[in-house]
C-alpha positions as CSV (number, residue, x, y, z in Angstrom):
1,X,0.0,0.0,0.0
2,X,3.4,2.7,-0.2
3,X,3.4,4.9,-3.2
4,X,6.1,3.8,-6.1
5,X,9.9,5.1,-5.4
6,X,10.8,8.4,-6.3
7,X,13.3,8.8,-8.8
8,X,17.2,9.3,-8.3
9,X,18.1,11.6,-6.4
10,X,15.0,12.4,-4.8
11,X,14.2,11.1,-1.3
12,X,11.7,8.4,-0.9
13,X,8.6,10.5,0.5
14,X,7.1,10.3,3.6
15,X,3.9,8.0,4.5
16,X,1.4,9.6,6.4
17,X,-1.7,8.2,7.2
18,X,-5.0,10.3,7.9
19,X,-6.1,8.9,11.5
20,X,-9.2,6.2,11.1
21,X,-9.0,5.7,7.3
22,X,-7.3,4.8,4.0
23,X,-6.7,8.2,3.3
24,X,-2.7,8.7,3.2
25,X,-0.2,11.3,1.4
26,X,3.1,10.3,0.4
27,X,5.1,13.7,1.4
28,X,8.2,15.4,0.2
29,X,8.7,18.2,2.5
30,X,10.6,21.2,1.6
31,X,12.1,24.4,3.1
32,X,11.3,25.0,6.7
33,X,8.9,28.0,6.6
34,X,7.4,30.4,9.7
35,X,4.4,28.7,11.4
36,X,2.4,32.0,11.3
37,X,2.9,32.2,7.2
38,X,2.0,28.7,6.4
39,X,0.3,27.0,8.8
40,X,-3.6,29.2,8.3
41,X,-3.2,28.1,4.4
42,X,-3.7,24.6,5.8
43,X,-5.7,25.2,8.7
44,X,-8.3,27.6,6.4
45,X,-8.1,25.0,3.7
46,X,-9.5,22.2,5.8
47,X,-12.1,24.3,7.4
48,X,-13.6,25.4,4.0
49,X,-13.4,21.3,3.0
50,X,-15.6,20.8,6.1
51,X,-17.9,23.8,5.6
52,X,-18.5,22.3,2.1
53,X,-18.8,18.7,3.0
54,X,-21.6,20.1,5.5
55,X,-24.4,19.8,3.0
56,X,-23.2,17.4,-0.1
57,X,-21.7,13.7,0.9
58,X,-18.4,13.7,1.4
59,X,-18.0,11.2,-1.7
60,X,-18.9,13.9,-4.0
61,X,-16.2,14.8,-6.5
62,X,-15.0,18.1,-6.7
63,X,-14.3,18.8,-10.3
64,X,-13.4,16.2,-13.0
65,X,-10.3,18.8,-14.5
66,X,-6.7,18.2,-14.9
67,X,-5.9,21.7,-13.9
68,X,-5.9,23.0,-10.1
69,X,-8.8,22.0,-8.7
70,X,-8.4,23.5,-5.0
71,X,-6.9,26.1,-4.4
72,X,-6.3,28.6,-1.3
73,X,-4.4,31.6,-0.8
74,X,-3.2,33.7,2.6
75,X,-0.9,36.3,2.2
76,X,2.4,34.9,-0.1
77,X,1.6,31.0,0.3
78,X,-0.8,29.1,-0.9
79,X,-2.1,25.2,-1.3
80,X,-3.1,23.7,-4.3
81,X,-4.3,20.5,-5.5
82,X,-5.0,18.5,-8.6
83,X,-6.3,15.3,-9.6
84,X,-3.9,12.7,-10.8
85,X,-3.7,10.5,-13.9
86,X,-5.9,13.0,-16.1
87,X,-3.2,14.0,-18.4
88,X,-3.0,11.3,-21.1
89,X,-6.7,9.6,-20.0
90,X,-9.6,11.1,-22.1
91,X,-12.1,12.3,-18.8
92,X,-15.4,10.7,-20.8
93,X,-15.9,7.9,-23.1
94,X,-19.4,7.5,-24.6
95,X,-21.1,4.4,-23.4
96,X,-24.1,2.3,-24.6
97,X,-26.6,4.6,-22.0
98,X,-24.3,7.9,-22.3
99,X,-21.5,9.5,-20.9
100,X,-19.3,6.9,-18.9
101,X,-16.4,8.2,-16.6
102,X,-13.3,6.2,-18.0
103,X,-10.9,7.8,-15.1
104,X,-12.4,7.0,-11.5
105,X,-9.7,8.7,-9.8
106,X,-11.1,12.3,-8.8
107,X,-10.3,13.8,-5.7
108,X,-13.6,13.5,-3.3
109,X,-14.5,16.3,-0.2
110,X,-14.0,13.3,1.9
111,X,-10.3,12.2,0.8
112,X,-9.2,15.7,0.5
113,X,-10.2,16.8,3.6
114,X,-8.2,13.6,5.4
115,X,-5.2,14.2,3.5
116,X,-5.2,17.8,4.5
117,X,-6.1,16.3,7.9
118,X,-2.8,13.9,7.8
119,X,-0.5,17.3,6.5
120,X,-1.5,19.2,9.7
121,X,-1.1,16.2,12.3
122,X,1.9,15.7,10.9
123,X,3.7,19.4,10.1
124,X,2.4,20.9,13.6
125,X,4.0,17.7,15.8
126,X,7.4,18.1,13.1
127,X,7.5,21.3,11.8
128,X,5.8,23.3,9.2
129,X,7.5,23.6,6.2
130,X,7.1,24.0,2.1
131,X,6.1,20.8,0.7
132,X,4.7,18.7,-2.2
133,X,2.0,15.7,-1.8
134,X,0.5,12.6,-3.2
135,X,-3.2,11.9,-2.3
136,X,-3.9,7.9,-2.3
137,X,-6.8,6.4,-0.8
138,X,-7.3,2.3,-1.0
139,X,-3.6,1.8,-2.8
140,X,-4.5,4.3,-5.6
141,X,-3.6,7.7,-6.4
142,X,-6.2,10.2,-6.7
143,X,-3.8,13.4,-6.7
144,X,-1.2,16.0,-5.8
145,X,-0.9,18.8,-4.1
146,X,1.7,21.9,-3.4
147,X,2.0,23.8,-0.3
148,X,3.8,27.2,-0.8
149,X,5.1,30.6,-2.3
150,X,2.4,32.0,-4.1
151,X,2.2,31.8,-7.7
């Protein structure tokens, strides 16, 4: 259930599992940063994925692109998050009764807001710093996401 290796020269990332669930990121942290520049990007991202998830199940998707799909900004950092696999994978193929999706890897409420969950737990007991993740839930990979300078 650990993400492939990382190619040479980059360190293997970190396994970190969202408490209760299947839900893990694979992280490659980065630059240490200030705790009072980084550390409401997170916190105010996972709020807003609980203010949504409110109404809507959390299974819902949140959007079937292959650009950013999340994306939260305070002051000069920000974290974003796309889905994974969408590049060379058509998002639609037309089936006998319609529209079929032919990539069933989009990133739900529910398994974003437990990876964001796992990035806190784990950057506020270690250290919060610049990073890059890898969403999986059940062995596969439904995404990635940057935490960091504004863009």
């Amino acid at each position: 259930m650990t993400p492939p290796k990382k190619r040479d020269g980059v360190p293997d990332p970190l396994i970190l599992c969202a408490p209760k669930s299947r839900t893990y990121i694979a992280l490659t942290p980065g630059f240490p940063v200030d705790t009072r520049h980084i550390r409401p990007v997170v916190v105010s991202a996972y709020q807003q994925i609980l203010h949504i998830t409110a109404p809507p199940p959390e299974d819902h998707v949140i959007s079937f692109s292959s650009g950013w799909i999340f994306n939260i900004t305070i002051g000069a950092y920000s974290l974003r998050v796309k889905n994974a696999g969408l590049e060379d994978s058509p998002l639609w193929l037309y089936g006998l009764t319609g529209p079929v999706n032919a990539v069933p890897r989009h990133i739900t409420y529910g398994v974003l807001g437990k990876a964001l969950l796992a990035l806190y737990i784990h950057m506020n007991e270690h250290g919060w710093r610049q990073a890059e993740f890898e969403i999986w839930d059940a062995g596969k990979e439904f995404g990635f996401g940057i935490l960091g300078p504004r863009v």
